[in-house]
C-alpha positions as CSV (number, residue, x, y, z in Angstrom):
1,X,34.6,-9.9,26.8
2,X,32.5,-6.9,25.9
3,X,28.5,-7.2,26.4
4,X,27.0,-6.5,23.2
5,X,24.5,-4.0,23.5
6,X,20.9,-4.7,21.9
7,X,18.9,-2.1,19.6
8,X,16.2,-0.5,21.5
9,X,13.0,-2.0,20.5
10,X,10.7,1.2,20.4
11,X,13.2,2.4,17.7
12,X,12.6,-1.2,15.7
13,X,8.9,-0.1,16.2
14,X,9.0,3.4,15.1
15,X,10.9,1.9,11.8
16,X,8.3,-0.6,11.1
17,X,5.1,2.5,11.2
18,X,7.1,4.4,9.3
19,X,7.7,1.6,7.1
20,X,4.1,1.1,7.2
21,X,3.0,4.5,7.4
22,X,3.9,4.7,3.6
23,X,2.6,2.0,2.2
24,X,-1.0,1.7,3.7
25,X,-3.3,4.2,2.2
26,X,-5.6,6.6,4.9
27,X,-4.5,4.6,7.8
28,X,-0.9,5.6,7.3
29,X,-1.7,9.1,8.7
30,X,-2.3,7.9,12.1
31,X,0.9,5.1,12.0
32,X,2.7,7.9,11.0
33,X,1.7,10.1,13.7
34,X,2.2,7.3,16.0
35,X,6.1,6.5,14.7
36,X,6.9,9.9,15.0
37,X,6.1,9.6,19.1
38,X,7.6,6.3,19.4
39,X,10.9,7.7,17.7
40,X,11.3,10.6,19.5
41,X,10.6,8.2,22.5
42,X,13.5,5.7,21.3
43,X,15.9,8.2,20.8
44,X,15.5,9.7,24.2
45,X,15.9,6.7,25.8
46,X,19.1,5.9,24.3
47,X,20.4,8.6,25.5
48,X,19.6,7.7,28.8
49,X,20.3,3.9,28.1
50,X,23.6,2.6,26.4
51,X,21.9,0.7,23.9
52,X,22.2,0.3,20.1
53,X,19.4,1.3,17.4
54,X,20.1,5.2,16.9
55,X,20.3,5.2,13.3
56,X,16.9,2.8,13.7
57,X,15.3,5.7,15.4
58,X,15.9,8.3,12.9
59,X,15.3,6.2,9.7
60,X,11.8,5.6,11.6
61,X,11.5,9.4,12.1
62,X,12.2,10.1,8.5
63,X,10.0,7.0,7.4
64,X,7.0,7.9,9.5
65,X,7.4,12.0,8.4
66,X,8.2,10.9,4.5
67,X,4.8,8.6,5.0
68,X,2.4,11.7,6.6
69,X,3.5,13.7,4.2
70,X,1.9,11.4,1.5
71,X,-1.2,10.3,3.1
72,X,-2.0,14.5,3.5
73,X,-1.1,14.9,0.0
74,X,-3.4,12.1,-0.9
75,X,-6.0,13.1,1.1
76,X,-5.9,16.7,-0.1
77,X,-5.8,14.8,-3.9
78,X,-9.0,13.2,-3.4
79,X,-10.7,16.1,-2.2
80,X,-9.6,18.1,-5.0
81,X,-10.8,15.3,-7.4
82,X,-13.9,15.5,-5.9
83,X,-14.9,19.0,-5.8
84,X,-13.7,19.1,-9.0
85,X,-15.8,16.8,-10.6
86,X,-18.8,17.3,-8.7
87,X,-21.3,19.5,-10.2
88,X,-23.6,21.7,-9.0
């Protein structure tokens, strides 16, 4: 019988920053900076490894970059606001 082969857990991780990286505002810069590690530190080890969770790894990559992208664009938006707004 064949051994079924377990997904790698730092790809389950990098899936749930990126996941989370999105959807909590200001703090999802640094969760997304952190899934981005942890993903590139998945898939590297199943390369090494024979285990399963590839396609866990790269939707936490694209998660985790789809998630900085936002919080910078939010960021940037508030400062805009502000200096906009604020009068001299």
């Amino acid at each position: 019988m064949a051994e079924k082969n377990h997904a790698n857990s730092n790809s389950l991780i990098s899936l749930t920053l990126g996941i989370l990286s999105i959807l909590i505002p200001f703090v999802g810069l640094i969760l997304g900076s952190i899934g981005v590690v942890v993903s590139r530190k998945a898939a590297k080890e199943l390369v090494i490894t024979n285990q399963g969770g590839s396609g866990l790894a790269t939707s936490g990559l694209i998660c985790s970059v789809v998630g900085i992208t936002i919080q910078i664009f939010a960021v940037m938006g508030i400062i805009a606001f502000y200096f906009l707004t604020n009068e001299v």
